[in-house]
C-alpha positions in Angstrom: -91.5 -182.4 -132.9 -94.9 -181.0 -133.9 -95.6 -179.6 -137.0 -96.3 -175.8 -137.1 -99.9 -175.9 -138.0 -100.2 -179.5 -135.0 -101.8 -178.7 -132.3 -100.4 -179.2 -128.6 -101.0 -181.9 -127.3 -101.2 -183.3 -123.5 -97.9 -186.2 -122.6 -100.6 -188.6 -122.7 -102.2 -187.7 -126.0 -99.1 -187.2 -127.6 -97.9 -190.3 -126.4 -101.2 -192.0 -127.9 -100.5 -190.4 -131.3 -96.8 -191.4 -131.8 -98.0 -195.0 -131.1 -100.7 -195.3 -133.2 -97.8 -193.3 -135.7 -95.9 -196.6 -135.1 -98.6 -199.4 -135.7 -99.5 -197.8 -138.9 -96.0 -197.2 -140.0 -95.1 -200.5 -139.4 -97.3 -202.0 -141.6 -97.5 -198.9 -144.1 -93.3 -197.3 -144.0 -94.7 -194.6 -146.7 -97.6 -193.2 -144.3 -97.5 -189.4 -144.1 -99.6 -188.1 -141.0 -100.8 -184.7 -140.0 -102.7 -184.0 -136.7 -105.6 -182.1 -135.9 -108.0 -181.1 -133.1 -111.6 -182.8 -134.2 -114.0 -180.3 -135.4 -116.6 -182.4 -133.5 -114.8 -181.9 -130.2 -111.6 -180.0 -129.2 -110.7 -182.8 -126.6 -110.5 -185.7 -129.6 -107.6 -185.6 -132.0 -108.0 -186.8 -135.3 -104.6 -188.8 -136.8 -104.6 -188.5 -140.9 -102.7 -191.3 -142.1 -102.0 -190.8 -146.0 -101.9 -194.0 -147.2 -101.2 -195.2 -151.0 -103.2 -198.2 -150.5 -106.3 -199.6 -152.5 -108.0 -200.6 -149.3 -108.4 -197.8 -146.4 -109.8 -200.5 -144.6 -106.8 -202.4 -143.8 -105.4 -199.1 -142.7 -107.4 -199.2 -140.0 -107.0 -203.0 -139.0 -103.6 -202.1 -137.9 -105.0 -199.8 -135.3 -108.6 -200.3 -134.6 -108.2 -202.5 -131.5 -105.7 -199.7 -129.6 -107.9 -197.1 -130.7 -110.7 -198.7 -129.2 -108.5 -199.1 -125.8 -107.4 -195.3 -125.4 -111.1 -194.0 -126.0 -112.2 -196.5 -123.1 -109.3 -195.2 -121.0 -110.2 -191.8 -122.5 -108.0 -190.8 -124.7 -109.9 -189.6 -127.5 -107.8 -190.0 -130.2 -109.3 -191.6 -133.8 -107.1 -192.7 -137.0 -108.7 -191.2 -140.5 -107.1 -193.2 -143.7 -106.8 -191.1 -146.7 -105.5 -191.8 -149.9 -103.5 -189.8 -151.8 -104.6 -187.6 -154.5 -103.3 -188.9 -157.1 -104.1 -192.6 -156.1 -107.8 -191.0 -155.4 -107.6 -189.4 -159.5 -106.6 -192.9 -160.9 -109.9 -194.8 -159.1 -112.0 -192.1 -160.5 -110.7 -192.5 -163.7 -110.2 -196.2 -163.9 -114.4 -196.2 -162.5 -115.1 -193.9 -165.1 -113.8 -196.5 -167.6 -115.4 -199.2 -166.2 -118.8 -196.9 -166.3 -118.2 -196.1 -169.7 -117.9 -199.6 -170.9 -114.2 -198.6 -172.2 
């Protein structure tokens, strides 16, 4: 079930996000998502997986190979890591420290 601010999506790109849903979710269970149309390109969707996790990279290790396989079959869909905001406060603050000499 889409969300009510999701776009619609084709089967086929729809089927490519709940999979990449899966592969992240595995590996992170308290991933949130939200999907958008890219403001780059209307026929790309962009994946937002809210991650509370120090390193975005490894987010994307999950995926990065099967992302790399849809776009070369042409399914333009692309997995964006974000942290959440309060994870994202306490780096600021605990880099503001470290700045600070504290």
């Amino acid at each position: 079930m889409r969300g009510k601010h999701e776009p619609k999506l084709s089967a086929r790109l729809q089927e490519a996000v709940e999979e990449l849903k899966l592969l992240v979710g595995s590996r992170f269970p308290e991933a949130e998502f939200r999907v958008y149309r890219s403001p780059d390109d209307r026929h790309s969707i962009d994946l937002i997986a809210t991650v509370d996790f120090e390193d975005q990279d490894e987010v994307m290790d999950v995926v990065i190979e099967r992302v790399l396989e849809l776009l070369e079959a042409g399914v333009a869909v692309h997995v964006v890591p974000v942290r959440p905001v309060l994870r994202n406060q306490t780096i600021r603050t605990a880099m503001r420290r470290t700045a600070s000499g504290d």
